[in-house]
C-alpha positions as CSV (number, residue, x, y, z in Angstrom):
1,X,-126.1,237.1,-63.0
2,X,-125.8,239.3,-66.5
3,X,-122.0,240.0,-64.7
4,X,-121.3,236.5,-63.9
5,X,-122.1,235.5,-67.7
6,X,-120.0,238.0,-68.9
7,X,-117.0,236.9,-67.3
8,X,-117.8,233.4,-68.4
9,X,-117.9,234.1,-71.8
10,X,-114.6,235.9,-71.8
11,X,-113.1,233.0,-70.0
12,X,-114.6,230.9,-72.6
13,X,-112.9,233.3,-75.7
14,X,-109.5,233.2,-74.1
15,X,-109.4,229.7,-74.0
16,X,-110.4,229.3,-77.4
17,X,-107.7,231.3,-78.4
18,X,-105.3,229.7,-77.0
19,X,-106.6,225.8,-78.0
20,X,-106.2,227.3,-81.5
21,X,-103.1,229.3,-80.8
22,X,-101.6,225.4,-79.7
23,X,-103.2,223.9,-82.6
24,X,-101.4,226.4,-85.2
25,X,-98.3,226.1,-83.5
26,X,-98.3,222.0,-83.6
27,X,-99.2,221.9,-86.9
28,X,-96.3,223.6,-88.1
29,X,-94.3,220.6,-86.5
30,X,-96.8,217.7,-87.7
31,X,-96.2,215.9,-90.6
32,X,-99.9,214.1,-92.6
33,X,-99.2,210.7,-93.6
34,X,-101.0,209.0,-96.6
35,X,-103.1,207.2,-94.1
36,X,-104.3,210.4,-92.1
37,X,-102.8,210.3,-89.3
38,X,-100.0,212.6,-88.1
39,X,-96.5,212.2,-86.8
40,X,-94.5,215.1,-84.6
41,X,-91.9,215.8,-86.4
42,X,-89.0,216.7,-84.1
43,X,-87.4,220.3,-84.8
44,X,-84.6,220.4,-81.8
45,X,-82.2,218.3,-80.3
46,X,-79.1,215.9,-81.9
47,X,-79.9,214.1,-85.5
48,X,-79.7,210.4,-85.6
49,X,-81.8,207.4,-87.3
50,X,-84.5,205.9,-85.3
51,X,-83.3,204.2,-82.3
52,X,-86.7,201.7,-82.1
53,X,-84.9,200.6,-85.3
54,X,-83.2,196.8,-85.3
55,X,-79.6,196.7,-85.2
56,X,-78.4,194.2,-82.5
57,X,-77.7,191.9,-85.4
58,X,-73.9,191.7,-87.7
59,X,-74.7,193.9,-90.3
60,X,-73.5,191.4,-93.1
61,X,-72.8,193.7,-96.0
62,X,-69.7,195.0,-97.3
63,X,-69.1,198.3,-99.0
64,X,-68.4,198.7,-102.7
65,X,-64.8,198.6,-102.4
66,X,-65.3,195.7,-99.9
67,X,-65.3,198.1,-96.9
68,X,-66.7,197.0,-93.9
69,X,-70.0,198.6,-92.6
70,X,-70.3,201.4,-90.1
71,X,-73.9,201.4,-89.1
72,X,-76.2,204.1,-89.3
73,X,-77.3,204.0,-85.9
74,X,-74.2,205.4,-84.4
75,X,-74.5,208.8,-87.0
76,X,-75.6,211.5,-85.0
77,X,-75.2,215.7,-85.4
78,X,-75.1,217.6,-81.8
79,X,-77.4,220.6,-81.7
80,X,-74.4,222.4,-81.9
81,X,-73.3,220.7,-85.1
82,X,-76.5,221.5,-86.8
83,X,-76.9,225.6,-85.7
84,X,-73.1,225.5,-87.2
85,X,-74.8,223.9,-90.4
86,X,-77.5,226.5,-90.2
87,X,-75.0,229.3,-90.3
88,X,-73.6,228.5,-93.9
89,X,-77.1,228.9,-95.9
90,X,-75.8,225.6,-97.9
91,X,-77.6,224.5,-100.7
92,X,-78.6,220.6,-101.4
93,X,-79.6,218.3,-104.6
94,X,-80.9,215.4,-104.3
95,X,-80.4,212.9,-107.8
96,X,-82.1,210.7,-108.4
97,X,-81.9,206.8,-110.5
98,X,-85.8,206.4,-110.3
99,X,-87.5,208.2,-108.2
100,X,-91.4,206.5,-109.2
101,X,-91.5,204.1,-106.3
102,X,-92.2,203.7,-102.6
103,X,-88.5,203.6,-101.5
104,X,-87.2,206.6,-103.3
105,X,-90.4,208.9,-101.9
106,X,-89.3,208.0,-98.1
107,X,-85.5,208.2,-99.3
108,X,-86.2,211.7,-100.7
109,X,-88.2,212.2,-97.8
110,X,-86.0,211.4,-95.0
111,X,-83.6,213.7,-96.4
112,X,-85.7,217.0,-96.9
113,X,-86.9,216.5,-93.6
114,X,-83.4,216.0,-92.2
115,X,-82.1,218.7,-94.5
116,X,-84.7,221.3,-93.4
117,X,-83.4,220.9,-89.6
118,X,-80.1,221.6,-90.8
119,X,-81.3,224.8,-92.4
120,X,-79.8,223.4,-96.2
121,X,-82.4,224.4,-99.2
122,X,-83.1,222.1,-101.4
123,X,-82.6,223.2,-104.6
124,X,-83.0,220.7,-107.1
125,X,-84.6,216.5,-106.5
126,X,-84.4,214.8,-110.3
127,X,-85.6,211.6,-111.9
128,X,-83.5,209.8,-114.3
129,X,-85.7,206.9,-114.7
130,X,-83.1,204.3,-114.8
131,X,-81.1,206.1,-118.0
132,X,-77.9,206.7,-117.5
133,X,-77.2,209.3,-120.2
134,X,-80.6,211.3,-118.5
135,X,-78.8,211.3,-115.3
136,X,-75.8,213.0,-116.8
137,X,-77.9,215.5,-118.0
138,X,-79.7,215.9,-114.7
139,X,-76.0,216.5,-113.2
140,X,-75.3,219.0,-115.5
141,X,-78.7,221.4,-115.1
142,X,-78.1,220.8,-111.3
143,X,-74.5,222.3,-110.9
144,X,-76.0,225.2,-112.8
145,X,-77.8,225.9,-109.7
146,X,-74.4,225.6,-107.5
147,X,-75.5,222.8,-104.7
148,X,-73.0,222.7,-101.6
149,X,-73.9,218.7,-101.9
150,X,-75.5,216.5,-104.1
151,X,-77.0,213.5,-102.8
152,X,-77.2,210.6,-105.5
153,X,-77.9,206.9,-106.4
154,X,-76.2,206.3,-110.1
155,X,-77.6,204.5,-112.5
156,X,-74.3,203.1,-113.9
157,X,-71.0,203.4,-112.2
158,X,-69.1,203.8,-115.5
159,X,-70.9,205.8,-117.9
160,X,-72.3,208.4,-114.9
161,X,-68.6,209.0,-113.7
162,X,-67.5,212.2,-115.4
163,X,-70.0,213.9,-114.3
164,X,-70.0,213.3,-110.5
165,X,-66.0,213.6,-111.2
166,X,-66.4,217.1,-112.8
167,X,-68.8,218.1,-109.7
168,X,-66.5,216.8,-107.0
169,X,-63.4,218.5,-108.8
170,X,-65.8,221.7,-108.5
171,X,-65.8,221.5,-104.6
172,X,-69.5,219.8,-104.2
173,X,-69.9,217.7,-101.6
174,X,-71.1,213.7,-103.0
175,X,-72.9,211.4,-100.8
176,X,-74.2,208.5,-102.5
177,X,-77.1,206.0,-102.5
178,X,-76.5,202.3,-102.9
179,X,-74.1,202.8,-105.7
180,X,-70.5,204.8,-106.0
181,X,-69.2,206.0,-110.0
182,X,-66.1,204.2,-111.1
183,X,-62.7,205.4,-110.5
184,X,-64.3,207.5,-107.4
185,X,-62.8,207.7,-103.8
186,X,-64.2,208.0,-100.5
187,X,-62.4,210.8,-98.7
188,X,-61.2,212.3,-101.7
189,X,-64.1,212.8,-104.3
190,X,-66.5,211.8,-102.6
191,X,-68.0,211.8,-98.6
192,X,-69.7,208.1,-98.2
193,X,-71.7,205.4,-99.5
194,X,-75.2,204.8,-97.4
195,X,-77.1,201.3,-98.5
196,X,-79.5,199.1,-96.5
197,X,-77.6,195.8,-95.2
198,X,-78.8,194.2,-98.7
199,X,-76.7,191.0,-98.1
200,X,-78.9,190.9,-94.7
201,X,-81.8,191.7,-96.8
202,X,-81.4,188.7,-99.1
203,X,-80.5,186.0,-96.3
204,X,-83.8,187.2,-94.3
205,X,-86.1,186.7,-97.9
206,X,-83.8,183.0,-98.1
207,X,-84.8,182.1,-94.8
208,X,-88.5,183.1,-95.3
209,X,-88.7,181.2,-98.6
210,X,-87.1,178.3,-96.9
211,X,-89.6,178.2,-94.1
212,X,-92.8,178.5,-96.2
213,X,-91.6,175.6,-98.1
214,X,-91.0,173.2,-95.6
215,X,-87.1,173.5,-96.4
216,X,-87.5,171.7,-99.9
217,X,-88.7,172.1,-103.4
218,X,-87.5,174.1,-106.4
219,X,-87.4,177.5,-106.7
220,X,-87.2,180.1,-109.6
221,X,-85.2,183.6,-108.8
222,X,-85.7,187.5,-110.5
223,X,-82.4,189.1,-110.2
224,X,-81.3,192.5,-111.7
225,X,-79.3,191.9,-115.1
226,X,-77.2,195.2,-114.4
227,X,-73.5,196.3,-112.9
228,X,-75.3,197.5,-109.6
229,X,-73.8,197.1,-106.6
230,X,-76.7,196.3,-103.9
231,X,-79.2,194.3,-105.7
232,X,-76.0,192.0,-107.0
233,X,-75.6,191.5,-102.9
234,X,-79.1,190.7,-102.6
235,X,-79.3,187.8,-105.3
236,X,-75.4,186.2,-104.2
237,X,-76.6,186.4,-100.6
238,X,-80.1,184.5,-101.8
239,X,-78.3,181.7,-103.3
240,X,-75.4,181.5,-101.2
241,X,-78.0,181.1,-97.6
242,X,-80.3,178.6,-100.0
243,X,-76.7,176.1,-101.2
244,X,-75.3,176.3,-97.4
245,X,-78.4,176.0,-95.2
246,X,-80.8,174.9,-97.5
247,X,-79.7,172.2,-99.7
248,X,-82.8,170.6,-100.5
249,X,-84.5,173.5,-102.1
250,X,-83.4,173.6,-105.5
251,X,-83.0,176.9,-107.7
252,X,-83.8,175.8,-111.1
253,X,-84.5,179.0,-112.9
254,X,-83.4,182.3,-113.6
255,X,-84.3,185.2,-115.7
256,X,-82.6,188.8,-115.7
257,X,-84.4,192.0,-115.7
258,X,-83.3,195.2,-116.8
259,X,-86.6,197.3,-116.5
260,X,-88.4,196.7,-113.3
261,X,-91.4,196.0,-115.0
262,X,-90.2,193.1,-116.7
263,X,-91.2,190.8,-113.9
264,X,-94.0,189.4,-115.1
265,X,-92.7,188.9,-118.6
266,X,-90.0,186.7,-116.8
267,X,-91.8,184.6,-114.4
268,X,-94.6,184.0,-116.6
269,X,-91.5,182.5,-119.2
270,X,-89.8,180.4,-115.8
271,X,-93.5,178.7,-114.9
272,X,-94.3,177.5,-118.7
273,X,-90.9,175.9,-118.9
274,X,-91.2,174.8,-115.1
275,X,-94.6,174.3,-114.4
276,X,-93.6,172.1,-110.9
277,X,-92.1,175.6,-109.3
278,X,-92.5,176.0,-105.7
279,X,-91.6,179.5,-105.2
280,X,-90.1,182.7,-106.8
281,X,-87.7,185.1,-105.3
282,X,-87.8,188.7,-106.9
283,X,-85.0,190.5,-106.3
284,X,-86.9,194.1,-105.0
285,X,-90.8,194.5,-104.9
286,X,-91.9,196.2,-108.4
287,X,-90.3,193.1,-110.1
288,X,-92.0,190.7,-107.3
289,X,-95.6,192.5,-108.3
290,X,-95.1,191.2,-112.0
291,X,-94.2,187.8,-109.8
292,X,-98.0,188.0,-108.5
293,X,-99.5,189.0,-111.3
294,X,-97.8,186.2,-113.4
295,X,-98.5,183.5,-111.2
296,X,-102.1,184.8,-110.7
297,X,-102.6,184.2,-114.6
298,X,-100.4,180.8,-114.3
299,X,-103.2,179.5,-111.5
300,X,-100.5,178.7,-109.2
301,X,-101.7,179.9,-105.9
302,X,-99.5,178.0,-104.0
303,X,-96.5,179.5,-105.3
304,X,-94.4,181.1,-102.4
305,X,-92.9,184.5,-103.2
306,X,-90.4,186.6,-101.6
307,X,-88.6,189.8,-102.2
308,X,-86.8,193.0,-100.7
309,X,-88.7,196.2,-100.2
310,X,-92.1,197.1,-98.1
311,X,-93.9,198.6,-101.4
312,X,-97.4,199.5,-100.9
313,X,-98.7,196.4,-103.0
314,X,-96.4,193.6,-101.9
315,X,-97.1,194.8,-98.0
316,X,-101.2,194.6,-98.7
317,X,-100.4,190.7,-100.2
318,X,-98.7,190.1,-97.2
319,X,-101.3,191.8,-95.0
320,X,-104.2,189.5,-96.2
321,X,-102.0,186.4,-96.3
322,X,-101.3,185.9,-100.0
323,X,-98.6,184.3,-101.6
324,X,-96.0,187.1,-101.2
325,X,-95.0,185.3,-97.7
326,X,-92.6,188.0,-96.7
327,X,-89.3,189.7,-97.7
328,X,-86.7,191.8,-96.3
329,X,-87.4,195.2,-95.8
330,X,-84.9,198.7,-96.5
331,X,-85.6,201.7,-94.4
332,X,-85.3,204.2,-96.7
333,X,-86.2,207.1,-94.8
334,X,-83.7,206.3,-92.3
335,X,-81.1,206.4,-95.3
336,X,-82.5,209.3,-96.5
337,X,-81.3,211.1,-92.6
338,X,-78.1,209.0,-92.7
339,X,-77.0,210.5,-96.1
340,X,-78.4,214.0,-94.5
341,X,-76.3,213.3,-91.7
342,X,-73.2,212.8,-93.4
343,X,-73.1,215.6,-95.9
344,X,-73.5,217.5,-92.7
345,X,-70.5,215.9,-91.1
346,X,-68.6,216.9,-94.6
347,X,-69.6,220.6,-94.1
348,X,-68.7,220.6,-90.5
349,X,-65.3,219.1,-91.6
350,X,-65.6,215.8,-89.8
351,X,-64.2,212.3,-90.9
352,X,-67.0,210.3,-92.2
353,X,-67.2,206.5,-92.6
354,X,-66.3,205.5,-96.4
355,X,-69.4,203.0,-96.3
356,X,-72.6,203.1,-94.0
357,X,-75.1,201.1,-93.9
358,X,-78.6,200.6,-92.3
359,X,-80.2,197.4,-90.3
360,X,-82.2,194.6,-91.9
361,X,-85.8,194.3,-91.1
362,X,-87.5,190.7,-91.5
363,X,-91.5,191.5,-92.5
364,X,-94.2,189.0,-92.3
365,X,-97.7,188.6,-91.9
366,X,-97.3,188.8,-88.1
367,X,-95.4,192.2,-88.1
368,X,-96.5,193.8,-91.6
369,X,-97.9,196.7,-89.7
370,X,-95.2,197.8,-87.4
371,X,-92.4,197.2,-90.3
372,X,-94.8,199.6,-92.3
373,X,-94.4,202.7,-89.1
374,X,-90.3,201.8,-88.6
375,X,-89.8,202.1,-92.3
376,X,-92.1,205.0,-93.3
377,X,-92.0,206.9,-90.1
378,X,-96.0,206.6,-90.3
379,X,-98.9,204.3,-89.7
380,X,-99.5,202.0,-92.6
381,X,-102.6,203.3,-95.5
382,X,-105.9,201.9,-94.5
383,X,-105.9,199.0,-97.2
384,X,-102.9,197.6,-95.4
385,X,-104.6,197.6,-92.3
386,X,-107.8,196.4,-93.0
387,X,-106.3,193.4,-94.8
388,X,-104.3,192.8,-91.6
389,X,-107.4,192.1,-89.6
């Protein structure tokens, strides 16, 4: 008997061993989430985007130089391509416009995790908090650090373009964000442009806001009062779906922002002089938070709002069935292994698309919680999903 238990107990050791030998090795492939669950992170095998992702639909934007779009679901990188990557010990940056929000975290991300599978160190992510000169200076520190590649969003295309010039001219490889720096080409100074389909973006937030009003009424809109690129598509996509499918829904105000916390400020001017509004269109989701907060203190719970960009607060309004009815998402961490990809296929010497862009996602009530796993790669935080219910 004192023999039999013996051997028990050592059968019982060894298998303890090896439950925490299995749970050591998974964790080094598991990646937490904010809402405590975990997602296998994949180590082996081709890079591409998410193929659960939509993209059956026209991509509808153009690039900056009115290129057409090459979607990001047809990058990939062999598992050849990326031990070739791993052989050159390359060195990354990643640059930053404003990196304080929910879509620059899963953009910077998408590409560390992407980049760490391709073996590149990053050396260097930088905030510029929308100031143009500050991102100049953030160029300047980084290319004392000598990146292979520098990914970036500008802030301005015309005051930021010495800089990128003077690191392109010193053999860095660009890939940029949403934006390209005047006087820049694709295939010469620089590898690609990756965006969301913001034009997409902006007709899916129309349609919403065209739906939850019946089809008529007046409407105010948020746009961005800068020279920048994607959220200019946004707004002239906006306007342009509500004058050709929606001619009885009116837009009788606008008001420009500059900061992205100016959206209160603004919609709180557009409902005292046009107290009869029937819905507001922000043009991302910090400004459409000022929206909420502005009607909230106007009493106008009947407002309809809609935006671009899952943020954590617009997706919990949503989630409960507020007046945020719904917007059109990015999928920034998806852009954040596009831009990966491609500054791998400019080490590896491939030809690379000049402009690349990713699918729109439609997010509503009904499909809040899924959007939230296809465009953070991980379940949605508990508040979302107990205001769901």
């Amino acid at each position: 008997m004192k023999k039999l238990f013996s051997i028990l107990m050592v059968v019982l050791f060894v298998s303890s061993m090896a439950l925490m030998g299995c749970s050591k090795d998974s964790a080094s492939t598991e990646k937490s989430s904010e809402a405590g669950t975990k997602e296998l992170a994949p180590e082996t095998g081709p890079i591409t985007i998410n193929p659960d992702l939509p993209g059956d639909q026209e991509i509808l934007s153009k690039g900056p130089h009115g290129e057409n779009a090459v979607s990001a679901k047809t990058l990939q990188l062999s598992e050849e391509d990326v031990a070739k990557i791993k052989e050159g010990n390359y060195k990354a940056a990643i640059v930053m416009h404003y990196a304080g929000n929910d879509w620059s975290t899963a953009q910077i991300e998408g590409l560390k995790a992407t980049l760490k599978r391709m073996g590149i160190e990053v050396v260097a992510v930088t905030d510029a908090q929308f100031k143009a000169e500050k991102q100049v200076s953030d160029i300047e520190t980084v290319l004392a650090k000598k990146p292979d590649i520098i990914i970036s969003i500008p802030v301005d295309p015309v005051s930021t373009a010495d800089a990128y010039k003077k690191a392109a001219d010193a053999g860095v490889k660009l890939v940029f964000m949403d934006n390209t720096p005047s006087g820049l080409e694709a295939g010469k100074d620089y590898v690609s442009v990756v965006s969301a389909d913001n034009y997409g973006n902006g007709v899916v937030a129309a349609d919403i806001m065209a739906e939850k009003l019946g089809k008529k009424g007046k409407i105010g809109m948020v746009f961005h009062d800068a020279d920048f690129f994607v959220t200019k598509q946004r707004t002239d996509a906006f306007e342009k779906t509500m004058k050709e499918k929606y001619p009885d829904i009116k837009i009788v105000a606008r008001g420009g922002i500059t900061d992205p916390n100016q959206g209160e400020k603004v919609a709180s001017g557009m409902l005292t002089k046009n107290p009869d509004l029937d819905g507001i269109f922000a043009v991302w989701d910090v400004p459409a938070e000022g929206v909420l907060a502005a009607a909230r203190t106007a009493g106008k719970d009947n407002l309809v709002i809609t935006t671009i960009d899952l943020g954590t607060n617009v997706a919990l309004e949503i989630a409960q069935g507020g007046i945020i009815k719904g917007l059109g998402a990015q999928l920034p961490y998806d852009q954040g292994i596009s831009e990966a990809i491609l500054a791998g296929y400019a080490l590896l010497g491939k030809e690379a698309p000049p402009y690349v862009a990713v699918p729109s996602l439609q997010v509503t009530k009904e499909n809040v919680l899924d959007s939230w796993k296809l465009v953070y790669h991980k379940d949605a935080p508990d508040s979302i999903q107990n205001a769901a219910k």
